[in-house]
C-alpha positions in Angstrom: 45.3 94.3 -25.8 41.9 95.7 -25.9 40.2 98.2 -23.0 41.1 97.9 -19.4 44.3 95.5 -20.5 46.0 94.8 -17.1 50.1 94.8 -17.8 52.4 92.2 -16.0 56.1 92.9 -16.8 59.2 91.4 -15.6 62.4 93.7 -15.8 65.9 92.4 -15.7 68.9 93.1 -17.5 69.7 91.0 -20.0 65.9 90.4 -20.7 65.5 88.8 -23.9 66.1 85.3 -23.0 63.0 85.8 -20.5 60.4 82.6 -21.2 58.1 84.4 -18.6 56.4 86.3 -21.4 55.4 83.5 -23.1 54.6 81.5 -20.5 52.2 83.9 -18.8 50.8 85.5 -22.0 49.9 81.2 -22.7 48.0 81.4 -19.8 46.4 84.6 -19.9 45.1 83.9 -23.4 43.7 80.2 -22.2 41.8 82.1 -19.3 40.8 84.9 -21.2 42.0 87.2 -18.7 42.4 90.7 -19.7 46.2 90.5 -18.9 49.3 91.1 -21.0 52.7 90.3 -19.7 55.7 92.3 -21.2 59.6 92.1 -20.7 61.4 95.4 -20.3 65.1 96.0 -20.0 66.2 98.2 -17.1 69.5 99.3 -16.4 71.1 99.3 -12.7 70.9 103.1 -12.8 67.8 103.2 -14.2 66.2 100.9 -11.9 64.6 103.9 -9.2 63.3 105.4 -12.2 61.5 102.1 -13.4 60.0 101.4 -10.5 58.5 104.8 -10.5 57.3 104.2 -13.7 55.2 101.4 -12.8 53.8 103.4 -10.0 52.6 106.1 -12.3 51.4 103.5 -15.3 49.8 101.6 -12.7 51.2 98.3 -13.6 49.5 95.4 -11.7 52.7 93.6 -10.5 56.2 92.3 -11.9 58.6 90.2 -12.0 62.6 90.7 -10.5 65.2 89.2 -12.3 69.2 89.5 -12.2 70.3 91.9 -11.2 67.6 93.6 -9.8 66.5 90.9 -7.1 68.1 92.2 -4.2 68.5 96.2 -5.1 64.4 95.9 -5.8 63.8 95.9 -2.1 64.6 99.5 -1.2 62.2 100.6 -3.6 59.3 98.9 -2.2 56.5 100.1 0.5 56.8 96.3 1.6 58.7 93.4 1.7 57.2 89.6 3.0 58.8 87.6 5.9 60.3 85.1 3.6 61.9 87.6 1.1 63.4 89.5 4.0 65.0 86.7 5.2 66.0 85.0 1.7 67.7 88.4 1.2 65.9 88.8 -2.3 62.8 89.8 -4.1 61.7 88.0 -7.8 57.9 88.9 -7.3 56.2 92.4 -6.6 52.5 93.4 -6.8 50.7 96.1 -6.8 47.7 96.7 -4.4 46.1 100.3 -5.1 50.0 101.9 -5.0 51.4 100.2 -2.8 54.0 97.7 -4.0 54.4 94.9 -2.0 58.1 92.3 -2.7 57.5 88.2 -2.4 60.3 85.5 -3.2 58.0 82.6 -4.6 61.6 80.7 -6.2 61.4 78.2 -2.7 58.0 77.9 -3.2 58.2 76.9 -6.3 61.2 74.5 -5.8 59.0 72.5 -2.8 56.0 72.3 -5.4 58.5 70.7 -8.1 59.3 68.1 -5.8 56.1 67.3 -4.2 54.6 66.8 -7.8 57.7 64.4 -8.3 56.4 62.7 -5.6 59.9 63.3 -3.3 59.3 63.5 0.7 63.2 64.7 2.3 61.4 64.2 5.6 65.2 62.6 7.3 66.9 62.8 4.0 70.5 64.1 3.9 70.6 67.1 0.9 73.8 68.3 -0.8 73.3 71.8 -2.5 75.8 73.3 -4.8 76.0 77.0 -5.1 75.1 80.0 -2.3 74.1 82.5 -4.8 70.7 84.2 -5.0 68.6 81.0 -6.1 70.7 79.3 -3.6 69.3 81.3 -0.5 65.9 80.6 -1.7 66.3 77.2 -2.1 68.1 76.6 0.9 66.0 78.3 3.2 63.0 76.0 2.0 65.3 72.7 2.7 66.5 73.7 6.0 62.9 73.4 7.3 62.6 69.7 5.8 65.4 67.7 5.7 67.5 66.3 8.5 71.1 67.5 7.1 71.9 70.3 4.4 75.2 70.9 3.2 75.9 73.5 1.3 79.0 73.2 -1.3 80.3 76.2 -2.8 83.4 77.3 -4.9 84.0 80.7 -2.3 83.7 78.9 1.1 83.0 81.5 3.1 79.8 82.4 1.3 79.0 78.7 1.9 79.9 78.7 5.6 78.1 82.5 5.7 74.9 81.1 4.2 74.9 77.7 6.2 74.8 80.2 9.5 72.0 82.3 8.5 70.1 78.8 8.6 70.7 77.3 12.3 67.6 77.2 13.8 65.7 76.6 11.0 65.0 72.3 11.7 68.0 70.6 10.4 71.6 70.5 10.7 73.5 72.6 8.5 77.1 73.2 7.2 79.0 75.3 4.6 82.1 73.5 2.3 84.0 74.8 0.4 83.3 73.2 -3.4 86.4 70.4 -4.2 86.4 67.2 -5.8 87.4 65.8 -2.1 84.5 67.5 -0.6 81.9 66.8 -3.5 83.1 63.0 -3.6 82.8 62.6 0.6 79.0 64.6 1.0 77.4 62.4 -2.2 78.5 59.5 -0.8 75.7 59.5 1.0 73.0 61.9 0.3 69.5 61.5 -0.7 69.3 64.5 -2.9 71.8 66.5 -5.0 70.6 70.2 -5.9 72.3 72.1 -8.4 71.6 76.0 -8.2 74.9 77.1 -10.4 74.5 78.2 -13.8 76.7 75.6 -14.8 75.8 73.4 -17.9 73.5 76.2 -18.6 72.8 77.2 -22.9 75.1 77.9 -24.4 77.8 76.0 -21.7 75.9 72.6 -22.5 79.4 70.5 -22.7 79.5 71.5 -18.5 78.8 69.2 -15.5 78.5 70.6 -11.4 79.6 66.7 -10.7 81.2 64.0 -12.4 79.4 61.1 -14.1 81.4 58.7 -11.4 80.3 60.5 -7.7 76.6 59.6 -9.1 74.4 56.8 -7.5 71.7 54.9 -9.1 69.5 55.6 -5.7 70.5 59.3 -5.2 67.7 62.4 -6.7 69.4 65.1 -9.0 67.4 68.3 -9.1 69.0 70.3 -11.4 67.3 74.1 -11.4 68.7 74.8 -14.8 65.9 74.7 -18.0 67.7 75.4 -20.4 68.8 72.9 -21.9 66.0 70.6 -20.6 67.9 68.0 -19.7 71.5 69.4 -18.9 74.8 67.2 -18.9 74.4 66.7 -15.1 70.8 64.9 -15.7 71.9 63.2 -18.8 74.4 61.9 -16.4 72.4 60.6 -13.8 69.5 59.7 -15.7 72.3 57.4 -17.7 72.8 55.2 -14.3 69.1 55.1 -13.6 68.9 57.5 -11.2 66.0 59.9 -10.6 66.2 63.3 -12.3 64.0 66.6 -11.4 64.5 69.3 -14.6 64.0 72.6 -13.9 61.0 73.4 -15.7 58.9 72.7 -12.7 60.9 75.2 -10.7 60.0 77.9 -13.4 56.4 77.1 -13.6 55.4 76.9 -10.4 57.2 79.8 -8.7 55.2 81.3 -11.8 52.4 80.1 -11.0 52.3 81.9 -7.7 52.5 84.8 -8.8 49.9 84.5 -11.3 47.6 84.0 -8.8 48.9 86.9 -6.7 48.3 89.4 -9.7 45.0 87.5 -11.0 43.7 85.8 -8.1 42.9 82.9 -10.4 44.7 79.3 -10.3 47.1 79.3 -13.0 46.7 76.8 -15.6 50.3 75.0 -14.6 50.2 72.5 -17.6 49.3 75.1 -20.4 52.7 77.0 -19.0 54.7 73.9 -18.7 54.1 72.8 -22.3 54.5 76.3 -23.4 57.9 76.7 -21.8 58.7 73.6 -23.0 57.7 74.6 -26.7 59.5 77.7 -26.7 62.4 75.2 -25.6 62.7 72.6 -28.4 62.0 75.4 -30.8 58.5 74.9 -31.5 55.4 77.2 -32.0 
């Protein structure tokens, strides 16, 4: 840091695992932006306290991470449309003092899938999970695709999520997550989205779906990076079907908020390959 420095941090508790340090810090450094990007831990209770520390450092903006996502919002001056209604913040910045709370994780997703070259434009979309990456998500599909259904272990948070979505473009239901109902929904979707944390390091030996409900013409998005390719995509990729990591989720919802703070493009594929160094160990 030198004179002036800028500071980006993302808080969260655990932090440590955070790649958004490195990524960001990658791209700072290959812009030569005076900006520095730091992790801090911050407890529940210590989470008011935080966010008046940011105020009186002057931080530019920051990150949200679990569990801070949705407890963040009281604390702001302002929250965006499409955070309000997501229920969840992962992206603040501040303009002069004022701290104002975006969700860029659909964003993101859309941008993953446009770059794979994926239009759901009448495609039929089985998500699993209705947790916080699950709103996000969801939201963003039920303004493309013709049918959503939403699969989850606690039905009524499935049903509950599927109802905050009518109205939204498609047709949408809640199930509750069972081998019967997981079998009947892929039987004939376009796109499988996984939003769990399961098959996540260090539970790598873990699959959302069996190798057998899987279809050669079917796409897996599976918004887990780490591993890169998790037992669900080694799966799929295994009968030739096409798989969507979720490295391009991370990047890009990154990416928006690099320009938020910066007001420069972020360079996507210095991140990308940074994240993905940091994954296989390298550098």
């Amino acid at each position: 840091m030198w004179s002036g420095t800028k500071v980006i941090c993302v808080i969260g508790d655990p932090i440590d695992h955070s790649l958004s340090p490195r990524m960001h810090n990658a791209a700072f450094k290959y812009l030569g932006l005076n900006y520095v990007y730091v992790p801090f831990r911050v407890l529940k209770a210590d989470l008011k306290y935080a966010v008046k520390g940011i105020r009186a450092l002057n931080i530019r903006g920051f990150n949200v991470t679990i569990p801070h996502k949705v407890s963040i919002m009281k604390f702001l001056d302002e929250v965006d449309s499409t955070a309000l209604k997501i229920g969840s913040v992962n992206t603040v910045v501040n303009e002069d003092g004022k701290l104002l709370g975006y969700n860029t994780d659909g964003l993101g997703f859309s941008e993953a899938l446009r770059e794979e070259g994926i239009n759901l434009e009448g495609k039929k979309v089985v998500l699993i999970g209705a947790g916080g990456a699950s709103r996000a998500v969801s939201f963003y599909l039920a303004g493309v695709c013709s049918k959503l259904t939403i699969l989850n272990r606690t039905r009524s948070k499935a049903v509950k999520l599927a109802g905050e979505l009518t109205g939204l473009g498609c047709k949408v239901c809640g199930k509750g997550l069972t081998t019967k109902s997981l079998e009947k929904e892929l039987a004939d979707c376009d796109l499988l989205v996984n939003t769990t944390s399961v098959g996540m390091y260090p539970n790598v030996g873990e699959s959302p779906v069996p190798r057998n409900f899987l279809r050669k013409d079917l796409v897996v998005f599976d918004i887990v990076y780490n591993p890169l390719e998790t037992l669900l995509l080694s799966y799929a990729r295994e009968i030739g079907a096409k798989v969507v990591d979720g490295v391009g989720m991370l990047v890009n919802q990154g990416a928006i908020g690099f320009k938020m703070w910066t007001g420069v493009e972020a360079p996507k594929e210095i991140m990308k390959r940074e994240v993905i160094d940091s994954l296989l160990g390298r550098g």
